[in-house]
C-alpha positions in Angstrom: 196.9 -52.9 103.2 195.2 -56.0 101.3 192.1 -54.2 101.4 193.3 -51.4 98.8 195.0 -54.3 96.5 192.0 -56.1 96.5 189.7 -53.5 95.2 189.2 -53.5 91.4 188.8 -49.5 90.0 185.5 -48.6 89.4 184.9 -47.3 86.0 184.6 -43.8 85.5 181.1 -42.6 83.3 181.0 -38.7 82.6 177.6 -38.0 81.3 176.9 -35.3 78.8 174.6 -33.1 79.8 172.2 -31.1 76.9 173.5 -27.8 78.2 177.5 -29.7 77.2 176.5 -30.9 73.9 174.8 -27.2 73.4 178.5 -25.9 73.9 180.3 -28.5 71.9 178.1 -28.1 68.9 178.6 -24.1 69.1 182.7 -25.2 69.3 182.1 -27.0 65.9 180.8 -23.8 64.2 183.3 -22.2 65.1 186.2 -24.8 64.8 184.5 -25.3 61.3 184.8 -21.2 60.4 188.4 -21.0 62.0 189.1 -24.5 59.8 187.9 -22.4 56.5 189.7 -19.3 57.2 193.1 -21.1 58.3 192.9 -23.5 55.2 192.2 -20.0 52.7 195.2 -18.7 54.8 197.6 -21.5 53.7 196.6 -21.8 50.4 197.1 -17.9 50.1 200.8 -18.4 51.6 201.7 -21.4 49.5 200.4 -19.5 46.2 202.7 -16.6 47.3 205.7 -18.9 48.2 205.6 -19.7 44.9 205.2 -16.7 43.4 208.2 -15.0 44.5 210.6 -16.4 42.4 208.4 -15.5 39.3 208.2 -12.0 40.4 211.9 -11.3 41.4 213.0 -12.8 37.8 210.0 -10.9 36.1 211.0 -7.0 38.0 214.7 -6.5 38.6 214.7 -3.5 40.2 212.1 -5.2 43.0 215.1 -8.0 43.1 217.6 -5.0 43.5 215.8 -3.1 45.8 215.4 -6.3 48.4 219.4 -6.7 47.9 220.9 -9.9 48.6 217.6 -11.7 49.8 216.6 -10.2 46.2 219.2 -11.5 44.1 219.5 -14.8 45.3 217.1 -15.0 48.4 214.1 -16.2 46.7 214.9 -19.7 47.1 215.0 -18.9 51.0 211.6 -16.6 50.7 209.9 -19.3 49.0 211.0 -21.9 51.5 210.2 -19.8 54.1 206.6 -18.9 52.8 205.8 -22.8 52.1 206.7 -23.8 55.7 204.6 -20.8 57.0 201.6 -22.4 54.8 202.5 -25.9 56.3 202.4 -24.8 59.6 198.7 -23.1 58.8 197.5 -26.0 57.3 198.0 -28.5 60.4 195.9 -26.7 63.0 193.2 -25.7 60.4 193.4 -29.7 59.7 192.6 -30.4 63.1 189.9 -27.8 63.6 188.6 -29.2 60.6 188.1 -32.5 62.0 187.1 -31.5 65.3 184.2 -29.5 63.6 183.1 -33.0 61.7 183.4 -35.2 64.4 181.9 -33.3 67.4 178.8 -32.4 65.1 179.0 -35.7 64.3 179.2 -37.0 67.9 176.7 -34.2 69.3 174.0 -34.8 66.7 173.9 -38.4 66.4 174.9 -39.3 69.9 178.0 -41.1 68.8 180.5 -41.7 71.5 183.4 -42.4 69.2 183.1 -39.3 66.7 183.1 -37.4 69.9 186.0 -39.2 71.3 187.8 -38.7 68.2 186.9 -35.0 68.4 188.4 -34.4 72.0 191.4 -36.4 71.3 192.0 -33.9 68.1 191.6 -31.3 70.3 194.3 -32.4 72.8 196.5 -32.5 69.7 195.8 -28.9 68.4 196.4 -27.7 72.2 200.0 -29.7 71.7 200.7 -28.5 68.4 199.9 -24.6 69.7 201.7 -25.3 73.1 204.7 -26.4 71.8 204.8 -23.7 68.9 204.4 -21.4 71.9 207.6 -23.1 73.6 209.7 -22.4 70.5 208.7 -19.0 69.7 210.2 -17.9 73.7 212.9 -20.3 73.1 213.5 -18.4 69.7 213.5 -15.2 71.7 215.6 -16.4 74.6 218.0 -17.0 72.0 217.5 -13.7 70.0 217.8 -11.5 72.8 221.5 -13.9 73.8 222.7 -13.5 70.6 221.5 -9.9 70.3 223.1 -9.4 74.1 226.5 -11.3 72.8 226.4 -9.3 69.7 226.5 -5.7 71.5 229.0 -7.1 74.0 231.6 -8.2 70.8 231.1 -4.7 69.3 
């Protein structure tokens, strides 16, 4: 028993091979790309959640036509659509810096830019895992109130 208390942990070393840093620089083009396309993304909701409001006011039959959402919804749409380009704009964040500091790390050989890279990818695999874990929670709950809804009727 004192042998195992005695013993200091040895230090783990991983070593990169070239055939690894091959794969985690093509992961940076394409974090990079998916960065670009998620950031165009946001900014295309966030133009349109503030947009709505102009158009409903500008075209009342379109505010008609969409009811009570129409008449005095937009406030909700435009909420909706802003927290849609919010939630875009975090994971292309990430990717974005994941695509600058792997290249970074894989290029120059620099052990903290890659460091840095893996530890925002852990945190855009928790962001996306616990998105997941809301949107069945959302539909757990859908499906109740749905279920509760038909029973009531």
């Amino acid at each position: 028993m004192e042998e195992f208390e005695q013993e200091k942990p040895e230090e783990v070393t991983l070593v990169v091979t070239e055939e690894m840093r091959s794969y985690i620089y093509d992961i940076t083009k394409w974090a990079k790309f998916l960065s670009i396309v998620g950031f165009v993304f946001a900014a295309l909701l966030i133009l349109i959640s503030f947009s709505v409001p102009a158009m409903l006011s500008g075209n009342p039959a379109l505010a008609k036509q969409l009811g009570p959402l129409g008449q005095g919804g937009s406030v909700i749409v435009t909420i909706l659509y802003l927290a849609l380009g919010l939630f875009y704009f975090y994971p292309s964040l990430l990717l974005s810096r994941i695509s600058g500091k792997g290249k970074q790390g894989v290029l120059f050989g620099d052990q903290e830019s890659l460091d840095t890279a893996v530890s925002n990818l852990k945190s855009l695999f928790k962001f996306w895992g616990i998105a997941t874990i809301l949107v069945i929670a959302g539909y757990f709950l859908l499906v109740f109130l749905v279920g509760a809804g038909m029973a009531a009727a």
